[in-house]
Phi, psi and omega in degrees: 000158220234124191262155188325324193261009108317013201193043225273103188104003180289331185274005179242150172265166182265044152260344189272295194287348157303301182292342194283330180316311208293299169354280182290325162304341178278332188284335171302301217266348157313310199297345168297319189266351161280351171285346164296316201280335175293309183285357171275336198282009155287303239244292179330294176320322176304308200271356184275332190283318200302300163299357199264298195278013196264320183286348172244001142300272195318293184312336211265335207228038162089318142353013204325295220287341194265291176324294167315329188259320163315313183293290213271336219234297203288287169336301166285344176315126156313202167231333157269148187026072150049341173257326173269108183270158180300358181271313183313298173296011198261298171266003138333300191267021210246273168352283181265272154003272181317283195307320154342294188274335172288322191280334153314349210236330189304296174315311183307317182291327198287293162356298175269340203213025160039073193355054196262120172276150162072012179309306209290321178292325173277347169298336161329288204298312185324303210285301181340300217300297160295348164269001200258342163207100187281155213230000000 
């Protein structure tokens, strides 16, 4: 005999275990989008050091004027509306955004699924499991 958590989602119907899926599909693919938003604030960072000897090359050859503008117009700049440097939006969007949409996902699950994850899959693996040894 199969106890509730083998059997994970028998009390919802299935429009309910659709939406609580899209839900947990959405907080995945946030979470994709924050391994975008780390790399770019890696890569920004990357490319600010870069610019940085770049200004000190240029200053070392003569180039003042090129040095200067890395140093004064580019470095300090942020990368959105000129102020919000990428570590901000990074945690802008971790802060607000993210969390926002996990505790929602969080609420959804306690809501629909006595906070049990992952119902549509394991109903999945359940149907799998049973048509591969019909009993």
């Amino acid at each position: 005999m199969e106890s509730d958590g083998e059997r994970p989602g028998d009390d919802l119907t299935d429009t309910e275990v659709e939406a609580l899926h899209e839900v947990e599909l959405g907080v995945e693919w946030l979470r994709r989008a924050h391994g975008g938003l780390v790399a770019f604030h890696h890569n920004t960072g990357h490319a600010m050091e870069h610019l940085a000897e770049a200004e000190q090359l240029l200053r070392e050859s003569g180039h003042v004027d090129l040095a200067d503008e890395i140093r004064d117009d580019h470095l300090p700049r942020g990368v959105v509306d000129e102020d919000r440097w990428s570590y901000d939006v990074l945690s802008s969007f971790e802060r607000e955004f993210m969390a926002d949409v996990s505790g929602l996902a969080d609420r959804t699950r306690a809501d629909l699924a006595d906070g049990r994850h992952h119902v549509a899959e394991r109903r999945q693996e359940r149907e799998w499991k049973r048509e591969a040894d019909p009993e």
